[in-house]
C-alpha positions in Angstrom: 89.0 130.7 80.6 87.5 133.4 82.2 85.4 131.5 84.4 88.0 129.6 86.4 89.6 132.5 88.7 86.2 133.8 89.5 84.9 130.3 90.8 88.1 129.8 92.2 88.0 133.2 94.3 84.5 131.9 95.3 85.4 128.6 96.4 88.2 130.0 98.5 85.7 132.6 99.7 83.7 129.9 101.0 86.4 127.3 102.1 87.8 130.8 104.5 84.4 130.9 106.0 83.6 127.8 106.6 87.1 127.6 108.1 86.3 130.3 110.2 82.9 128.9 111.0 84.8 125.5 112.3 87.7 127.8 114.5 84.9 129.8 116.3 83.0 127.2 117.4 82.3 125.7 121.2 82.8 122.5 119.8 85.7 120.1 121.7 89.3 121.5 120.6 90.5 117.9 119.3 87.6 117.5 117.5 88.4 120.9 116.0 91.8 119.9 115.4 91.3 117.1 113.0 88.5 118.9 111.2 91.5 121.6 110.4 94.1 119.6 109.5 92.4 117.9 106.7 91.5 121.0 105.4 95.2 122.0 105.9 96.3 118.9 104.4 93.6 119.7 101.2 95.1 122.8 100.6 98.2 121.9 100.4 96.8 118.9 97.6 94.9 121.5 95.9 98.2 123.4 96.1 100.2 121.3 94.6 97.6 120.1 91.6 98.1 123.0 88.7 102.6 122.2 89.2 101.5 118.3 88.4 98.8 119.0 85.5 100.0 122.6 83.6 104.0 122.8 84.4 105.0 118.6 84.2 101.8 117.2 82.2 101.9 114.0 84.5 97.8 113.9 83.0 97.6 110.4 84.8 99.4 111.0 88.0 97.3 114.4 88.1 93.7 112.7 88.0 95.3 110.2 90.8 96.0 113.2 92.6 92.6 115.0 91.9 90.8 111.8 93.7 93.0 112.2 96.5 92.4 115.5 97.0 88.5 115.2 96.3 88.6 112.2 99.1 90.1 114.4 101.5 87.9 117.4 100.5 84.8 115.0 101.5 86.5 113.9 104.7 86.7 117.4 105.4 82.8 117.9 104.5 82.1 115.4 107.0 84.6 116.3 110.1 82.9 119.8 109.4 79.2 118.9 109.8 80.0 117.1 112.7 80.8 120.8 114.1 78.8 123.2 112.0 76.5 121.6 109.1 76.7 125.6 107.8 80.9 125.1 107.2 79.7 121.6 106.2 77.2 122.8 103.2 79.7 125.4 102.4 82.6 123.3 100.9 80.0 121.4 98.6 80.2 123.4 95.6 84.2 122.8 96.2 83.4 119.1 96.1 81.2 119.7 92.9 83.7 121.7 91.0 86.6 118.6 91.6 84.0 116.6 90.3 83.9 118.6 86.9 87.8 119.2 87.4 88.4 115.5 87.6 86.4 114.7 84.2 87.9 117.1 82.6 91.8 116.0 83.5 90.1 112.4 82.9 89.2 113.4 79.5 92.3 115.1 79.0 94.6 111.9 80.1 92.7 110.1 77.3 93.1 112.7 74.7 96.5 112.7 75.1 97.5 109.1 75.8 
């Protein structure tokens, strides 16, 4: 348990920077403006993820959800490179982490089915 807020805190970390990384650049605004709003439209996903998995236990719905969100989170991955491969390379230990997220509410959904 006590490893979950301090990955969290660094995957935030990251995701800020990489953020940051992508709002700085001389890339072409519109092309800055999409790569942001999927990472807005991820954090609101991840956002909404712990209400759907602790508070309801909708196990199911909450994986569904989790590949959402991890589909967006590599759509943001690649909207980033095409700007800065840094802020790209950044969000991948993000993408890893759903990964291990995702089998974990997987296994969880089968445990308790």
């Amino acid at each position: 348990g006590w490893l979950f807020p301090i990955v969290w805190t660094l995957l935030y970390i990251l995701m800020g920077i990489s953020s940051y990384l992508i709002l700085t650049s001389e890339a072409e605004q519109g092309q800055i403006d999409k790569a942001i709003s999927i990472y807005g439209y991820q954090l609101v996903v991840n956002f909404l993820w712990p209400t759907f998995f602790f508070n309801l236990e909708w196990y199911l719905f909450s994986f569904i959800w989790l590949v959402l969100l991890w589909i967006l989170v590599l759509i943001m991955i690649l909207r980033f490179y095409q700007i800065d491969k840094r802020a790209a390379w950044l969000n991948v230990p993000y993408l890893a982490w759903l990964t291990f997220a995702g089998y974990l509410n997987f296994a969880i959904w089968i445990l308790n089915a």
